[in-house]
N, C-alpha and C positions, 0 to 999 in steps of 0.2 A: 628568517622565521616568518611565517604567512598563517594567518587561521582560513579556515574552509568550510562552506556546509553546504548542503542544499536544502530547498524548499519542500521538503520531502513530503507536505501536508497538502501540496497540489493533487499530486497522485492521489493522496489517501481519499482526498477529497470527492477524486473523481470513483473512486474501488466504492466509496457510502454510497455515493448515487447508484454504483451498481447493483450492487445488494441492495440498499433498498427496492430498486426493482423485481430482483430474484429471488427474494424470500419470500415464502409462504407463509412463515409464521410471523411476520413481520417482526424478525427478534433476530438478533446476529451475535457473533459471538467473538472478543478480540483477547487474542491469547500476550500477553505481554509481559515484556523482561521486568523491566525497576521504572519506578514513579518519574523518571526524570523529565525534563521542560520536552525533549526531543519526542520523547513516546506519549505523554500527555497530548500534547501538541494534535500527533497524529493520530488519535482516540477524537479528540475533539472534532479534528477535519472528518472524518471517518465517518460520524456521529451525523455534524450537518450535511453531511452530504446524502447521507441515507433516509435524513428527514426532509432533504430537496425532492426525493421521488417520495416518502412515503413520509408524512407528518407525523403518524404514530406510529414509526419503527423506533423500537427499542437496542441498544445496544448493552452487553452485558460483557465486562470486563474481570477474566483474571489474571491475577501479579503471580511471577513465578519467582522475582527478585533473584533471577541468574539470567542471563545471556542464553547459557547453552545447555540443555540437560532436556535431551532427546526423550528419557520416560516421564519427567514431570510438564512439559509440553503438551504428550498425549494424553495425560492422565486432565490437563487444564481442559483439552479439545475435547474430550469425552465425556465431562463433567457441562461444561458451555452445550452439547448437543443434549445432553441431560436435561437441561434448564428451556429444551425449545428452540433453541437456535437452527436453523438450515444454513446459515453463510458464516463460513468462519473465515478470518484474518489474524495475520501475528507480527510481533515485531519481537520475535527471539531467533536463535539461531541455526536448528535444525530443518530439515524437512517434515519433522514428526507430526505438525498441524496438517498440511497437505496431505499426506500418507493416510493419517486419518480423517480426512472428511472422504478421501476417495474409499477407504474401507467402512464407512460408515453410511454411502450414498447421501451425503451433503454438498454443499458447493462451497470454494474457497477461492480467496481472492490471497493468492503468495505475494510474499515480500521479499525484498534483495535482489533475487534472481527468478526468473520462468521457472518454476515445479513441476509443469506438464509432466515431464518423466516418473515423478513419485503422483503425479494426480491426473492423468490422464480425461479422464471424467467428469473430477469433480473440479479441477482448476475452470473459471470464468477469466481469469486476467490476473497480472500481476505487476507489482506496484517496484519497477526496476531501478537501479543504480547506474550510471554511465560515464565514470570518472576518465576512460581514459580518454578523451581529447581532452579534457584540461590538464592531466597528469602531462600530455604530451604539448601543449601549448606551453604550460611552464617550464618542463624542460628545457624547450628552443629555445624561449627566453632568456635561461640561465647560459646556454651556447653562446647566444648572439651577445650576451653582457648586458640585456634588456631590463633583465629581470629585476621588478620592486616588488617588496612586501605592500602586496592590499588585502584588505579582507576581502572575502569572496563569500555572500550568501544566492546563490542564483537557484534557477527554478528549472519548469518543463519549460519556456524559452529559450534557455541555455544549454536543454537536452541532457542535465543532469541528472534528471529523474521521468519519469514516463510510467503512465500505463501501459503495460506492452503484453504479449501474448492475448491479445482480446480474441475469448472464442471465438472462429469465425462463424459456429451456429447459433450464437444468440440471434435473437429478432432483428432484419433489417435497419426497422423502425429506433431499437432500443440501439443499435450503434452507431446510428446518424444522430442519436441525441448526444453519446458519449462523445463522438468526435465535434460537433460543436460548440460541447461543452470543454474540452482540451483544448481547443482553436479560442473559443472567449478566456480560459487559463491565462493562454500565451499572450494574447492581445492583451492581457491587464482588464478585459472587461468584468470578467468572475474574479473574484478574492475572496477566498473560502470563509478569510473570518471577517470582512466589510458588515 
């Protein structure tokens, strides 16, 4: 038995910074499952990060207290653009946040997996998952007889989690800051919550 997680508040870190750049109303919007340390977590990374580009961006958060339930998602997203929001983020498990900021003409930063296909438009980047070289390093391990139980919390060093799909038409400028702000991530020089 092995526990496992990633740092998943790196990325989120770097999605605030983004939005705080890309909202005009300087007000975002983060659609979320249940109160736990995991999703708190990355509401806070999220949060400072948006306040790194923009000191008085607001962030406004609603609890759906489910995982998955595709119409109370968008009814969350459409209520958060109600309130002002242009950038939205989620950590529940539909496409339905994406779906609607692209039907809404807002912009969203996806979580889990690239949305581009449900947000074409309005997706900025999304905040990925990338287990399988660990899934497959532990395997071998178990082959070769290698295999110990450690705990494993690793980061975007360890390629566990990533900003990925970064528009390629954002502003030059605004993606030479994202990537050496993921490069200072990796190095240990940024620590979202130092």
């Amino acid at each position: 038995l092995n526990t496992y997680n990633a740092r998943y508040y790196e990325a989120r870190w770097l999605a605030g910074y983004l939005a705080g750049h890309r909202s005009k109303s300087g007000i975002a919007g983060y659609v979320a499952g249940f109160p736990v340390p995991e999703v708190v977590q990355g509401i806070n990374a999220f949060t400072l990060g948006m306040r790194a580009a923009n000191p008085k961006a607001e962030l406004r958060v609603t609890w759906l207290n489910t995982w998955f339930d595709p119409a109370r998602e968008r009814e969350a997203a459409l209520a958060l653009i109600g309130q002002g929001a242009d950038v939205l983020t989620n950590h529940s498990g539909s496409p339905a946040v994406p779906q609607t900021a692209e039907e809404k003409g807002v912009s969203v930063i996806s979580y889990q997996s690239d949305m581009a296909r449900f947000a074409p438009h309005a997706q900025l980047a999304a905040v990925t998952h990338h287990w399988g070289g660990y899934y497959t390093r532990v395997a071998q391990a178990v082959l070769d007889g290698r295999w110990k139980a450690q705990p494993v919390w690793a980061g975007m060093k360890d390629g566990l989690v990533q900003l990925s799909a970064v528009d390629a038409s954002l502003p030059k400028e605004l993606r030479a800051q994202l990537e050496a702000r993921r490069q200072a991530v990796v190095a240990g020089r940024l620590k979202p919550f130092s």
